[in-house]
TORMITOR-652039 format. One record per atom (N, C-alpha, C): atom name; residue in three letters; residue number from 1; x negated, y, z negated; chain. Coordinates in nm, 2 decimals. Each point is the difference from the previous one (the first is absolute). Layout:
  atom  res    n      c1      c2      c3  chain
    CA  Ala  NUM       X       Y       Z      A
...
This chain:
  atom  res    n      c1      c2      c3  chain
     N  Unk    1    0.54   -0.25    0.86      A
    CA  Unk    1   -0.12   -0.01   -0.06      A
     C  Unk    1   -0.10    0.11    0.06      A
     N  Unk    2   -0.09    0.09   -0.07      A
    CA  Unk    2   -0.08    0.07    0.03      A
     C  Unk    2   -0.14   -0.05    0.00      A
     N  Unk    3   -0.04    0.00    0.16      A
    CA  Unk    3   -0.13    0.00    0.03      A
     C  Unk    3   -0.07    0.13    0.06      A
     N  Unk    4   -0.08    0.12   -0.07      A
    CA  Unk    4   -0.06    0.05    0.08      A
     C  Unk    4   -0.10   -0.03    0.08      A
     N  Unk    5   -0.01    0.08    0.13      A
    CA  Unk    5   -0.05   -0.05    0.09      A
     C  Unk    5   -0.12    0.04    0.01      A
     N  Unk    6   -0.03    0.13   -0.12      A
    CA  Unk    6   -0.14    0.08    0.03      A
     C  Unk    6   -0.13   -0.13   -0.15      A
     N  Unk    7    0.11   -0.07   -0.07      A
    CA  Unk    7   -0.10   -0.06   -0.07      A
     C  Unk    7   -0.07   -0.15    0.05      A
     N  Unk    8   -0.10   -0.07   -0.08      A
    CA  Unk    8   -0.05   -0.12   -0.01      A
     C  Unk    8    0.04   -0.12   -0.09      A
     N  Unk    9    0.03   -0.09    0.07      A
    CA  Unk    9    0.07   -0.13   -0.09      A
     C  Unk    9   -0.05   -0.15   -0.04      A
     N  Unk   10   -0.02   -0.02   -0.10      A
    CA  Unk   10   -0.03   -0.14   -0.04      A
     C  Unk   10    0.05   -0.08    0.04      A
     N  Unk   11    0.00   -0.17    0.01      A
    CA  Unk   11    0.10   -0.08   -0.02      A
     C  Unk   11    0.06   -0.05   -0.13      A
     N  Unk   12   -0.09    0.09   -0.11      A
    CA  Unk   12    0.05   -0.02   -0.13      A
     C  Unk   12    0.10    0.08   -0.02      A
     N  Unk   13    0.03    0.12    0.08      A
    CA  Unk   13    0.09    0.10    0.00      A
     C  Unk   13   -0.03    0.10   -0.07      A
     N  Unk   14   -0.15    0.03    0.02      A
    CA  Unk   14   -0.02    0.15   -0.07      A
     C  Unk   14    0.02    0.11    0.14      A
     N  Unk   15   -0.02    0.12   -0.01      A
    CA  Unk   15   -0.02    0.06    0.10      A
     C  Unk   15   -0.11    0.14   -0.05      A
     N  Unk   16   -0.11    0.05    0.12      A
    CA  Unk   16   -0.10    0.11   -0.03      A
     C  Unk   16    0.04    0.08    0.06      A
     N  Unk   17   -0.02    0.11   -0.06      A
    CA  Unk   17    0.01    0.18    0.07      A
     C  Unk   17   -0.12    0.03    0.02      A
     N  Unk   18   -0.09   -0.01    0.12      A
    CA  Unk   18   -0.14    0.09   -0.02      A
     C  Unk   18   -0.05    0.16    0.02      A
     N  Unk   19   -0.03    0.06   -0.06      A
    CA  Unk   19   -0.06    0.14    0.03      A
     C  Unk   19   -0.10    0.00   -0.02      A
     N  Unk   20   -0.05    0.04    0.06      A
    CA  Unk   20   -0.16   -0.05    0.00      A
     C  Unk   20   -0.12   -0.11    0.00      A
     N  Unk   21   -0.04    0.05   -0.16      A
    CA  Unk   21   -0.06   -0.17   -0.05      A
     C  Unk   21    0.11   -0.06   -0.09      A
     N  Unk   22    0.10    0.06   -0.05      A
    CA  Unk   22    0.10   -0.02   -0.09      A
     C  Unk   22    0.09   -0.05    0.01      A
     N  Unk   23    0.07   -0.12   -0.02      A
    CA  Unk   23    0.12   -0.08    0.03      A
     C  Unk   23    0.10    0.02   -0.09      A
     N  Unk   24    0.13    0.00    0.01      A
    CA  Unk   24    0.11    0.01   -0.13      A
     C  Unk   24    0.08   -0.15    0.06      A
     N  Unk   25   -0.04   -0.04   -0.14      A
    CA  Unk   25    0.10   -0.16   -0.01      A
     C  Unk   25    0.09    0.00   -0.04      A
     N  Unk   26    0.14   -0.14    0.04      A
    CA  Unk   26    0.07    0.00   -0.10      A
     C  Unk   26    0.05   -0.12    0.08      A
     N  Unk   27    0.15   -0.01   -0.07      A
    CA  Unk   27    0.03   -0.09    0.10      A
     C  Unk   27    0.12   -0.01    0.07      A
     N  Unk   28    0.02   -0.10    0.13      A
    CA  Unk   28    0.13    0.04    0.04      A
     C  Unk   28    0.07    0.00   -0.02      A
     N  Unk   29    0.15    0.05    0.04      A
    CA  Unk   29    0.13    0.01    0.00      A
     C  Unk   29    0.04   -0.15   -0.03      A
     N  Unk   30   -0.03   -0.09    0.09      A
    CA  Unk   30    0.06   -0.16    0.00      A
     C  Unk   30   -0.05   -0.03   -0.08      A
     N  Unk   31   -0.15    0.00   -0.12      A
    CA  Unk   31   -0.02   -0.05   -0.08      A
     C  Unk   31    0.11    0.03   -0.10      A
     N  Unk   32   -0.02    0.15   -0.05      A
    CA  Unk   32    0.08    0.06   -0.09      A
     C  Unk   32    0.15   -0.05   -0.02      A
     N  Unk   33    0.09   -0.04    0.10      A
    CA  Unk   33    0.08   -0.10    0.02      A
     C  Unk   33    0.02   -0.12   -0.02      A
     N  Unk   34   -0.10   -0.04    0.02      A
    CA  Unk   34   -0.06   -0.16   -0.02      A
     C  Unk   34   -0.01   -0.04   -0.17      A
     N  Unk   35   -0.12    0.12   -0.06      A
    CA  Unk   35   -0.03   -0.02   -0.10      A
     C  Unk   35    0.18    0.07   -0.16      A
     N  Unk   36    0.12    0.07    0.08      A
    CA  Unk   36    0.04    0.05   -0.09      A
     C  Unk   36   -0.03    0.14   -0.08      A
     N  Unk   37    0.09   -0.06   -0.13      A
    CA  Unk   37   -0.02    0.12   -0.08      A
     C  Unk   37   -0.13    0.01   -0.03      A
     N  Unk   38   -0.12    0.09    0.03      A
    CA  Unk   38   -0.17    0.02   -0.06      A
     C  Unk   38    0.04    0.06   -0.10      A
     N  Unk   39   -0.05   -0.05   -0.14      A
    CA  Unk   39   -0.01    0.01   -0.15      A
     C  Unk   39   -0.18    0.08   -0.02      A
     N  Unk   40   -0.05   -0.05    0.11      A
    CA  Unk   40   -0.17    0.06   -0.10      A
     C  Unk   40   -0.12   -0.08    0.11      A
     N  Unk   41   -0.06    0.12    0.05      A
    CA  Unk   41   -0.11    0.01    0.07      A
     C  Unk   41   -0.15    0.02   -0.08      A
     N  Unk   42   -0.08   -0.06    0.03      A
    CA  Unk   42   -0.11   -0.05   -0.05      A
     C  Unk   42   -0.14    0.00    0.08      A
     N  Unk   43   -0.09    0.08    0.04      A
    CA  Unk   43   -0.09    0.02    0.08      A
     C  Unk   43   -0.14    0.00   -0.13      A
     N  Unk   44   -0.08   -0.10    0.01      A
    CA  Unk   44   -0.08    0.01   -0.09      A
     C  Unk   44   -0.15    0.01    0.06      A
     N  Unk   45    0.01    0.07    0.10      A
    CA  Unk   45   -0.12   -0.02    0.10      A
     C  Unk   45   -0.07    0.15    0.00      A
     N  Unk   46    0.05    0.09   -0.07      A
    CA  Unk   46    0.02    0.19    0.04      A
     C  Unk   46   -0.19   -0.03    0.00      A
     N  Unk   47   -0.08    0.07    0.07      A
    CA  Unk   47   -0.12    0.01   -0.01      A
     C  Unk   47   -0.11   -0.11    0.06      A
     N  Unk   48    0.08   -0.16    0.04      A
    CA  Unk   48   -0.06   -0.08    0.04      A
     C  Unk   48    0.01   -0.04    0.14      A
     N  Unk   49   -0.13   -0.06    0.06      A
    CA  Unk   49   -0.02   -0.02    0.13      A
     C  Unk   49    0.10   -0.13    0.03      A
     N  Unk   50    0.10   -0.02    0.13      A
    CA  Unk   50    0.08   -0.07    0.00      A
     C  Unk   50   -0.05   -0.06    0.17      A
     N  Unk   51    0.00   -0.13    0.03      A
    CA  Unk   51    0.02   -0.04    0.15      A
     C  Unk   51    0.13   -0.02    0.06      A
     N  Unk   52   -0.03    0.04    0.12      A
    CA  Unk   52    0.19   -0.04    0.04      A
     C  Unk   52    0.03   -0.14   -0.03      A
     N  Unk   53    0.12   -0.02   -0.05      A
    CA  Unk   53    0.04   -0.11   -0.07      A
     C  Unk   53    0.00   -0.02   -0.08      A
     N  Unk   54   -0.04    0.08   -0.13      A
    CA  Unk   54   -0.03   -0.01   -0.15      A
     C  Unk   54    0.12    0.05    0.00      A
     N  Unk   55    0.03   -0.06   -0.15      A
    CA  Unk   55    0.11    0.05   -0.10      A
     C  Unk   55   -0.10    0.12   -0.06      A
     N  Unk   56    0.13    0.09    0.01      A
    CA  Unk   56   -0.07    0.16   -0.05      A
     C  Unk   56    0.13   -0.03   -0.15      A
     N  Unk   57    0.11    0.00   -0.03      A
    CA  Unk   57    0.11   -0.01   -0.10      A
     C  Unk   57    0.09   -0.11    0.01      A
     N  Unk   58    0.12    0.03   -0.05      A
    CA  Unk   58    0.08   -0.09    0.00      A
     C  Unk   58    0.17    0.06   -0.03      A
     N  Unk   59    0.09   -0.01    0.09      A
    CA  Unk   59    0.13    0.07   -0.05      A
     C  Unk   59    0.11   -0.10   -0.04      A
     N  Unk   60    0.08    0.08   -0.10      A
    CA  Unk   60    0.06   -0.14   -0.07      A
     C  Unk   60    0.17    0.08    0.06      A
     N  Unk   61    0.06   -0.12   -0.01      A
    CA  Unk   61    0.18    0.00    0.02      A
     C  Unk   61    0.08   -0.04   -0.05      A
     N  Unk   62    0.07    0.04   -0.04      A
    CA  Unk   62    0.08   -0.13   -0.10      A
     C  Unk   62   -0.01   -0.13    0.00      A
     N  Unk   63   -0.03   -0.09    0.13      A
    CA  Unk   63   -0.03   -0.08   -0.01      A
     C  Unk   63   -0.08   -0.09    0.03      A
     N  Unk   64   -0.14    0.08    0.02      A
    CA  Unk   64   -0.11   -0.03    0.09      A
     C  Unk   64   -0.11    0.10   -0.04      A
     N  Unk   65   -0.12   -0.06    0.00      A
    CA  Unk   65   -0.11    0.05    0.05      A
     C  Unk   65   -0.05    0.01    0.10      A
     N  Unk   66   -0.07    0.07    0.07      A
    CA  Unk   66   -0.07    0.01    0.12      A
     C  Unk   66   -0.11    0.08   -0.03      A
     N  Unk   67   -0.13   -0.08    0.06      A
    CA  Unk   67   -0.11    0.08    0.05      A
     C  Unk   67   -0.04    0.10    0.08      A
     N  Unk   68   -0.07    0.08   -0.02      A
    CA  Unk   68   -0.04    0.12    0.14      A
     C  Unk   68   -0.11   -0.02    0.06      A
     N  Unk   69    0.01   -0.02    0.12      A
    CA  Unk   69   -0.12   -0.02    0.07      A
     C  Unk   69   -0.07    0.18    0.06      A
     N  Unk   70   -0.14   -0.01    0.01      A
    CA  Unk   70   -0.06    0.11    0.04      A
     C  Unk   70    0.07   -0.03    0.20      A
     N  Unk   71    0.00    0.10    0.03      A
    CA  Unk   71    0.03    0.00    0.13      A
     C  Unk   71   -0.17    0.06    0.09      A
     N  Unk   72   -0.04    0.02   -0.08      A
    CA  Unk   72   -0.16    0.03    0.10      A
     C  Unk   72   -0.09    0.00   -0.13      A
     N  Unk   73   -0.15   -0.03    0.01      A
    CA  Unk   73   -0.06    0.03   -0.07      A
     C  Unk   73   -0.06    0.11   -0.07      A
     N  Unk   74   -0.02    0.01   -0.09      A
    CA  Unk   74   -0.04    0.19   -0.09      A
     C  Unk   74   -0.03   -0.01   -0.14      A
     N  Unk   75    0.06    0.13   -0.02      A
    CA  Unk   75   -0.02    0.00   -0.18      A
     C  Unk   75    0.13    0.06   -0.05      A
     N  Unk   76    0.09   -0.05   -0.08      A
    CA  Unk   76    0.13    0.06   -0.03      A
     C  Unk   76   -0.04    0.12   -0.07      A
     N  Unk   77    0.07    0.09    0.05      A
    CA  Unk   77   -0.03    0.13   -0.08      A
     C  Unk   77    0.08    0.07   -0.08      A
     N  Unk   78    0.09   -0.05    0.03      A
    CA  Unk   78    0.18    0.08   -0.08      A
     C  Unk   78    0.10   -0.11   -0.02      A
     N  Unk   79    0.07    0.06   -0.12      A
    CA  Unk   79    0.12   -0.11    0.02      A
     C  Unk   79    0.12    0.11   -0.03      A
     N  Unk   80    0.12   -0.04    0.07      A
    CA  Unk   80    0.13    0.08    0.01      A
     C  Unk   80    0.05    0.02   -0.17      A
     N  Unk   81   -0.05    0.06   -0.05      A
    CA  Unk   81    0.05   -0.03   -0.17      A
     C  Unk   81    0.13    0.05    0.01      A
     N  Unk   82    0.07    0.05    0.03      A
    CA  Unk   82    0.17    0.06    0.01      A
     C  Unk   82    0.11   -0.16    0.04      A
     N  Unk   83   -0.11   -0.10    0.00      A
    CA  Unk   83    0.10   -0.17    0.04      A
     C  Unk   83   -0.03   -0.04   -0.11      A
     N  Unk   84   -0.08    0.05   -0.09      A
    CA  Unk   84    0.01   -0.05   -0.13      A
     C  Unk   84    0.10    0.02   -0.12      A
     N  Unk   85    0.04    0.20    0.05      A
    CA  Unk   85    0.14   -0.02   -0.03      A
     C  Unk   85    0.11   -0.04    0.03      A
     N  Unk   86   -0.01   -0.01    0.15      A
    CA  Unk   86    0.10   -0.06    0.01      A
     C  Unk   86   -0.01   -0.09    0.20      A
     N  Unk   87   -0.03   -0.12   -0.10      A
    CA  Unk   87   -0.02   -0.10    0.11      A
     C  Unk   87    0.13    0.00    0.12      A
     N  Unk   88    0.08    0.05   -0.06      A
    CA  Unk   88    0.11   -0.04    0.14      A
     C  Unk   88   -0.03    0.13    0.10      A
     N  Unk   89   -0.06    0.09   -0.01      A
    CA  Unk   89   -0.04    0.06    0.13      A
     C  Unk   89   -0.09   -0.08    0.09      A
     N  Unk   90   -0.02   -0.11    0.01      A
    CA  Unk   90   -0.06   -0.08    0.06      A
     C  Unk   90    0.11   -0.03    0.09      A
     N  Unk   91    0.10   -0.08   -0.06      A
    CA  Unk   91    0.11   -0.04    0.06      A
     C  Unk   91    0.08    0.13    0.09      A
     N  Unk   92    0.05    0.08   -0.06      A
    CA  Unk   92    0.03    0.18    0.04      A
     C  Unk   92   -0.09    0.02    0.12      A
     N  Unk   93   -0.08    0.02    0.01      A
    CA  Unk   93   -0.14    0.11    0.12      A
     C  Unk   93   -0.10   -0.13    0.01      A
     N  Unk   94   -0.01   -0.10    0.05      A
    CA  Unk   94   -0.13   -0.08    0.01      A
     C  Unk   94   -0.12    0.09    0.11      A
     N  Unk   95    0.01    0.04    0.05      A
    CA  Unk   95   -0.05    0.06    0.13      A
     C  Unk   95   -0.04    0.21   -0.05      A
     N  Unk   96    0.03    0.03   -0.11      A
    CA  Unk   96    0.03    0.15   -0.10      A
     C  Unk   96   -0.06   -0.02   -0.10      A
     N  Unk   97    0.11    0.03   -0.10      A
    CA  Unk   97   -0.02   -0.02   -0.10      A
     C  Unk   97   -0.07   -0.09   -0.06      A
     N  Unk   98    0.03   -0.14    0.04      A
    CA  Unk   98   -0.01   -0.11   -0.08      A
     C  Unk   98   -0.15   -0.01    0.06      A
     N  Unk   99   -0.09    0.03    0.09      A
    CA  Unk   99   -0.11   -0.03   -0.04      A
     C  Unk   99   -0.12   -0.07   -0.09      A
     N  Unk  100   -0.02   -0.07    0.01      A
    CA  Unk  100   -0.10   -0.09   -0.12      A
     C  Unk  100   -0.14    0.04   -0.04      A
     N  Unk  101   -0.06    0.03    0.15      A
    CA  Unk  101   -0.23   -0.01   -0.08      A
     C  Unk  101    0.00    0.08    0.13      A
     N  Unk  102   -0.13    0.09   -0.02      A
    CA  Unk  102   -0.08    0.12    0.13      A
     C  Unk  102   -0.10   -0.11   -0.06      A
     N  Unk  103   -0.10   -0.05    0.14      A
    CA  Unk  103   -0.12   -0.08    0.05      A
     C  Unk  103   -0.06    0.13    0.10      A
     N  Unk  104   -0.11   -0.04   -0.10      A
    CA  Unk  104   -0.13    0.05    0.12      A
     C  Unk  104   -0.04   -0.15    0.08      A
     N  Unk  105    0.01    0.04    0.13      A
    CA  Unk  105    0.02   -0.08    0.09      A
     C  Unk  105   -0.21    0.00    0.03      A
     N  Unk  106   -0.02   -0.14   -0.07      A
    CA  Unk  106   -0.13   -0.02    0.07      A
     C  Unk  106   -0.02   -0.09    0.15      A
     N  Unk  107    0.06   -0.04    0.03      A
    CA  Unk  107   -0.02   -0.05    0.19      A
     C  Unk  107    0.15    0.02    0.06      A
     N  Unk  108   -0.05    0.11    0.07      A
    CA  Unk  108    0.10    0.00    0.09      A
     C  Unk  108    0.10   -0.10    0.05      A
     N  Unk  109   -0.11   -0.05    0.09      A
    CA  Unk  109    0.01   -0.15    0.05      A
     C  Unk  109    0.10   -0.11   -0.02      A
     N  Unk  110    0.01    0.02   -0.17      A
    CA  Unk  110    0.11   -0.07   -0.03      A
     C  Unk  110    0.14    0.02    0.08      A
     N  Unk  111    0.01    0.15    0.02      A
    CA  Unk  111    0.16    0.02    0.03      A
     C  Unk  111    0.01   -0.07    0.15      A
     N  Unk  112   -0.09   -0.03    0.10      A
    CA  Unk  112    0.03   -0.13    0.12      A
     C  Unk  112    0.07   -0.12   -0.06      A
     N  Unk  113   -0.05   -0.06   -0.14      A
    CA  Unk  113    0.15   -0.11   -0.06      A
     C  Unk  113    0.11   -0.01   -0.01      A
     N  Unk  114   -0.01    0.16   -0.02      A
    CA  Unk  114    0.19    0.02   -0.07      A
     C  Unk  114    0.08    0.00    0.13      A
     N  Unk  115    0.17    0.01   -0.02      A
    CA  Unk  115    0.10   -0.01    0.11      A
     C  Unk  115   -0.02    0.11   -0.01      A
     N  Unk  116    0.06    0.06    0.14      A
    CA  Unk  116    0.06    0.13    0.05      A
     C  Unk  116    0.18   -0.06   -0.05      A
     N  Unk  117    0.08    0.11    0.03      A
    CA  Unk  117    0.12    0.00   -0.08      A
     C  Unk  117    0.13   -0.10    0.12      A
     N  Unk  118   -0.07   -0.04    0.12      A
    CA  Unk  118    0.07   -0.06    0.07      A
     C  Unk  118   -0.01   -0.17   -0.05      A
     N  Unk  119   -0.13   -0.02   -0.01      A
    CA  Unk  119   -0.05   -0.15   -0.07      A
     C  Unk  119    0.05    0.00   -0.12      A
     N  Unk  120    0.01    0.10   -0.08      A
    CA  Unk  120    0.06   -0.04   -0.16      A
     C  Unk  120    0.12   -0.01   -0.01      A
     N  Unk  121    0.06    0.08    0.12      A
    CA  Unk  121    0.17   -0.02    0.03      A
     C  Unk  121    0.07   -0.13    0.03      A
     N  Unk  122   -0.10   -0.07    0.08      A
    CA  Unk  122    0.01   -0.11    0.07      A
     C  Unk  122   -0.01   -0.11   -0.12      A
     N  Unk  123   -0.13   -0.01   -0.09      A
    CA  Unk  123    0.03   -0.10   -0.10      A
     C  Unk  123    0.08    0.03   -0.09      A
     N  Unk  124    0.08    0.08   -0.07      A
    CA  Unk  124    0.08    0.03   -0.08      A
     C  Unk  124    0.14    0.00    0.09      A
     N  Unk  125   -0.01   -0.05    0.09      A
    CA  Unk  125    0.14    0.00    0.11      A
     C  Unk  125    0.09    0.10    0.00      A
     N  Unk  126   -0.06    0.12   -0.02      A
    CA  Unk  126    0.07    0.18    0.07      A
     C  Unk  126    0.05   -0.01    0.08      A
């Protein structure tokens, strides 16, 4: 299972890339696993202010739905439209390609919640 070590992790299993003010979401490896074949990603938040912990979308699997949680608070500003052709690069590149939403990151602060990649390893039993 791939955990990078340079990102930020939920216990919902999303994970953040920050540059800057700007975070790139998506989610992890073990989710993507978890959740199967991904059929169709759903972010209906593009433009709206989000708190950490909000559902920003929702990604569907053959056999399941799942919610997305914001991993910091902001305003979603993009969504990966190339998973809308074709959702299974989620599964393929979760941590690349498969990318989901760019957040303008309004408190910092938030990222003191998230795991470092040793704690995320640890609950997902890495």
């Amino acid at each position: 299972m791939n955990i990078p070590e340079d990102l930020k992790y939920t216990k919902e299993h999303e994970w953040i890339k920050v540059n800057g003010n700007v975070g790139t979401v998506g989610i992890t490896d073990y989710a993507q696993g978890e959740l199967g074949d991904i059929i169709y990603v759903d972010v209906t938040t593009i433009g709206n202010e989000v708190k950490q912990g909000d559902t920003f979308g929702t990604i569907e699997a053959v056999k399941t739905v799942s919610d997305m949680y914001a991993p910091v608070s902001g305003k979603i500003k993009e969504f990966n439209s190339s998973v809308n052709d074709n959702p299974a690069i989620v599964n393929q590149d979760p941590y690349g390609a498969g990318w989901l939403a760019k957040m303008e990151i309004s408190n910092m602060g938030d990222l003191d919640n998230l795991l470092p990649a040793s704690e995320y390893k640890k609950l997902v039993g890495a």
